[in-house]
C-alpha positions in Angstrom: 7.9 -1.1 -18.5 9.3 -4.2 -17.3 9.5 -4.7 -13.3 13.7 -5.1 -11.7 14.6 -7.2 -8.8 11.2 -8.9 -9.1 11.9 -12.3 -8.4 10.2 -13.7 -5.0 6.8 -11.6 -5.5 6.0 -13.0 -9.2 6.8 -16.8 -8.3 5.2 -16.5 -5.0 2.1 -14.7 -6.1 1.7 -17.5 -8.5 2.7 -20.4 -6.0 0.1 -18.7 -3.3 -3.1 -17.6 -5.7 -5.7 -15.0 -4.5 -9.5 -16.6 -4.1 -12.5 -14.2 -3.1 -14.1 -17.0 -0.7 -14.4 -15.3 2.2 -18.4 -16.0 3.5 -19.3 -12.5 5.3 -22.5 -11.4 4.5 -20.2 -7.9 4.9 -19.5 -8.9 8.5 -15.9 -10.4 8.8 -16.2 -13.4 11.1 -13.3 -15.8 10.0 -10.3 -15.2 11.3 -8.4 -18.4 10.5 -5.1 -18.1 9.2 -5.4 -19.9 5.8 -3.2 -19.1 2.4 -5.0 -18.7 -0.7 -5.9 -22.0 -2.7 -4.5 -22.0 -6.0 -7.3 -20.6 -8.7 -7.6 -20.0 -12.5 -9.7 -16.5 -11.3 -6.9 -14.7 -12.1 -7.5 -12.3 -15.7 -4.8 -9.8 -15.1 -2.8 -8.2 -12.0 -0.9 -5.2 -12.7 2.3 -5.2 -10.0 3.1 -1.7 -9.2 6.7 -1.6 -7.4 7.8 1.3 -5.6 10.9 2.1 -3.6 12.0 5.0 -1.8 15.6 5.8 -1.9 18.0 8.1 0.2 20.1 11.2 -1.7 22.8 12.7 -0.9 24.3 15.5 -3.0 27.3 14.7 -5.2 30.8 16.9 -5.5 28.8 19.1 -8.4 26.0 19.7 -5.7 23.3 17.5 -7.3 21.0 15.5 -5.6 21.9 11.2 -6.4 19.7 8.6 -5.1 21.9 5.9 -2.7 20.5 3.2 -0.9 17.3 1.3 -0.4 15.3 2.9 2.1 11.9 1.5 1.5 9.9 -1.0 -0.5 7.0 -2.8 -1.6 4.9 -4.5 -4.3 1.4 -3.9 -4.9 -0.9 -6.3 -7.3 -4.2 -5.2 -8.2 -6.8 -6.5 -10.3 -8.6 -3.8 -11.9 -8.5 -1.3 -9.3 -9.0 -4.4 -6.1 -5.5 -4.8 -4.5 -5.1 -8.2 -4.0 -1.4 -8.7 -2.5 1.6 -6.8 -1.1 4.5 -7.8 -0.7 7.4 -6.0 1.6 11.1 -6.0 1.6 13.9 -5.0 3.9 16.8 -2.5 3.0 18.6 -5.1 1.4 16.1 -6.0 -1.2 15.2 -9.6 0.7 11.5 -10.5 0.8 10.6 -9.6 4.5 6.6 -10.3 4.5 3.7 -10.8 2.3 -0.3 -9.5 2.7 -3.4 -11.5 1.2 -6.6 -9.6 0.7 -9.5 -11.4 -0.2 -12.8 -9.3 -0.8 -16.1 -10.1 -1.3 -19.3 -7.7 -1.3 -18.7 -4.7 0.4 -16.0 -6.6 3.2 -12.7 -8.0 3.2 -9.8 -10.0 5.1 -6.0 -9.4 4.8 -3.9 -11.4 6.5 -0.6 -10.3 6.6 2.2 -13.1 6.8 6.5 -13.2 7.9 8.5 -14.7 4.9 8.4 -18.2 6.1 4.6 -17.8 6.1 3.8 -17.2 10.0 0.5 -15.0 10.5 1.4 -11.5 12.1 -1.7 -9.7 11.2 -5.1 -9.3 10.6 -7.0 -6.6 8.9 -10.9 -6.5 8.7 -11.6 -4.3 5.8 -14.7 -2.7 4.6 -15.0 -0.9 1.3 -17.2 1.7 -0.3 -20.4 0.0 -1.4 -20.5 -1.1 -5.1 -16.3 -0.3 -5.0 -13.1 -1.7 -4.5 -11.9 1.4 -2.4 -11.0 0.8 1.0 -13.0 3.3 4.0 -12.2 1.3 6.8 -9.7 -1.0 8.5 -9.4 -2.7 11.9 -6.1 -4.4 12.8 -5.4 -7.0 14.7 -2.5 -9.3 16.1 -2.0 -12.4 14.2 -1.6 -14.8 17.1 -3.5 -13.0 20.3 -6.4 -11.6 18.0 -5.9 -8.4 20.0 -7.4 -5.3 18.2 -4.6 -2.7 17.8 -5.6 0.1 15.6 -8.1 1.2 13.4 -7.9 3.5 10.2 -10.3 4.8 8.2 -10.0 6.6 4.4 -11.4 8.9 2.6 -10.9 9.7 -1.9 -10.8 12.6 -4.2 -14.1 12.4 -6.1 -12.7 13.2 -9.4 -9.7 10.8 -9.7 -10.8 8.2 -6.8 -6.9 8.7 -5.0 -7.2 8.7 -1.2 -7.0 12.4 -0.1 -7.6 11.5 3.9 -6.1 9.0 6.2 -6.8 8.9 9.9 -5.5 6.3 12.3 -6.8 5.4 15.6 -6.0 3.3 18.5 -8.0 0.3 19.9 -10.3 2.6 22.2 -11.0 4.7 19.1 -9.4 7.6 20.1 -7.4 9.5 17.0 -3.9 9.2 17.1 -2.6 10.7 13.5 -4.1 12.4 10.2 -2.7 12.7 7.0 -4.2 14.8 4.5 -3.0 14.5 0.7 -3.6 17.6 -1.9 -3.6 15.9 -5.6 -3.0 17.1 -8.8 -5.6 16.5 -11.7 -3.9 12.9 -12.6 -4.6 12.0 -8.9 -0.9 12.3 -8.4 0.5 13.4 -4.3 1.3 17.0 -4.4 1.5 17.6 -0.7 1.0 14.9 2.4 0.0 17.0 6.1 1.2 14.6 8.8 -0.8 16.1 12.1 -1.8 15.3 15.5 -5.0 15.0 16.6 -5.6 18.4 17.6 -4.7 19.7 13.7 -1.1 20.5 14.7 1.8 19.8 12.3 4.1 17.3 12.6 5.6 17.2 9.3 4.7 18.2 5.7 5.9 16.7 2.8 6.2 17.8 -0.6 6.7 16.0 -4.2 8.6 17.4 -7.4 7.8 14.8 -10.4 10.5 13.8 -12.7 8.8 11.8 -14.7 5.3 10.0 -14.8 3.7 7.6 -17.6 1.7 7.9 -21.0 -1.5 7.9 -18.1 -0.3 10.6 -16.0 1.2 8.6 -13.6 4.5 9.5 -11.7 7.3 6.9 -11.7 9.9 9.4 -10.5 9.9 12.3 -7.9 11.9 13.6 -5.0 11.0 13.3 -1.7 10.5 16.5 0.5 10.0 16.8 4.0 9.6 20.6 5.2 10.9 21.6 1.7 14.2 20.0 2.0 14.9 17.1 -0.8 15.1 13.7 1.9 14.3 10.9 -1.0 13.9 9.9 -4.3 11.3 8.1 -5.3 10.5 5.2 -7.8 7.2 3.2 -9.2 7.7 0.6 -12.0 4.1 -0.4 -13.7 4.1 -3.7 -14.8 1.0 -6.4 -16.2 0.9 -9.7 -15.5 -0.6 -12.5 -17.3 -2.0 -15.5 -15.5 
């Protein structure tokens, strides 16, 4: 499949290269805000894009996607994400996040469009993977610490199954627990409060997924009502 509406993440990504030179020792110390150095490194990223879309239902009573609700671009190297970049409604690049990994630890920094450090996430993965169990955010400029979250997978397929999110004492603010099907696609998402009361359940019909098993289409339900449709375009990238 060929990626739409691509064109600021591709040339960017390329401008702004990913290094793994981060010197940790699996303890992130450097904070700096630095951009990537450019780097031959690079083998292959696949970009996943995916959008979220609102619906409304037409005169025939059929659900239609309409506008841009939500979306992003992911770039991974193997299964390492390295980048991500985020867009606003209108499709305009509105920030960008570096993640640099090396050992068991990592940095992203996460950067406005014209390149301003917002945010700062210390990142530590599963030993001997690229899966992400832990993440501390911080404020860009103050270095405050403003949340943490931590992750947990589905054996079998390695797709997160657990998110929780905390605040800066530690104290847990939100869960989400996923239910996956045998392609390690979302089934269900349980959004709860602390206390294991719901706030919201969402659902996901599949319209279509890849020769892997992958969805690339699905509505959106929240409660069991239809509320989105949803979109991911695979795409590889030479460097």
């Amino acid at each position: 499949m060929k990626i739409k509406n691509l064109i600021p993440p591709i040339v960017t990504l390329i401008g702004l290269a990913i290094c793994l030179s981060c010197k940790s020792d699996n303890k992130i110390l450097n904070t700096d805000p630095k951009l990537p150095l450019s780097t031959n490194q690079q083998v292959q990223l696949e970009a996943t894009q995916f959008e979220i879309f609102n619906v409304e239902r037409d005169a025939d009573d059929k659900l239609k996607k309409t506008t841009l609700k939500y979306k992003e671009v992911k770039y991974h190297r193997g299964d390492l994400l390295v980048r991500q970049d985020f867009y606003e409604v209108n499709n305009t690049l509105k920030g960008f996040e570096i993640i640099t990994k090396e050992k068991d630890g990592g940095i992203s920094n996460y950067y406005s469009v014209d390149s301003i450090l917002l945010a700062i996430y210390h990142l530590a993965y599963i030993p001997g993977t690229d899966r992400i169990m832990r993440k501390e955010g911080f404020d860009g400029q103050t270095k405050e610490l403003l949340r943490i979250e931590t992750y947990e997978y589905d054996e079998s397929s390695k797709e997160m199954n657990s998110k929780v999110i905390f605040d800066a004492a530690g104290t847990p603010m939100r869960k989400y627990e996923m239910n996956l099907d045998n392609n390690g696609n979302e089934k269900t998402v349980a959004i709860m409060n602390p206390d294991g009361s719901a706030i919201a359940n969402e659902s996901y019909e599949l319209i279509a997924s890849d020769d892997s098993g992958r969805w690339t289409e699905r509505w959106g339900k929240v409660n069991g009502e239809v509320k989105t449709f949803q979109r991911r375009i695979f795409s590889k990238l030479n460097k």
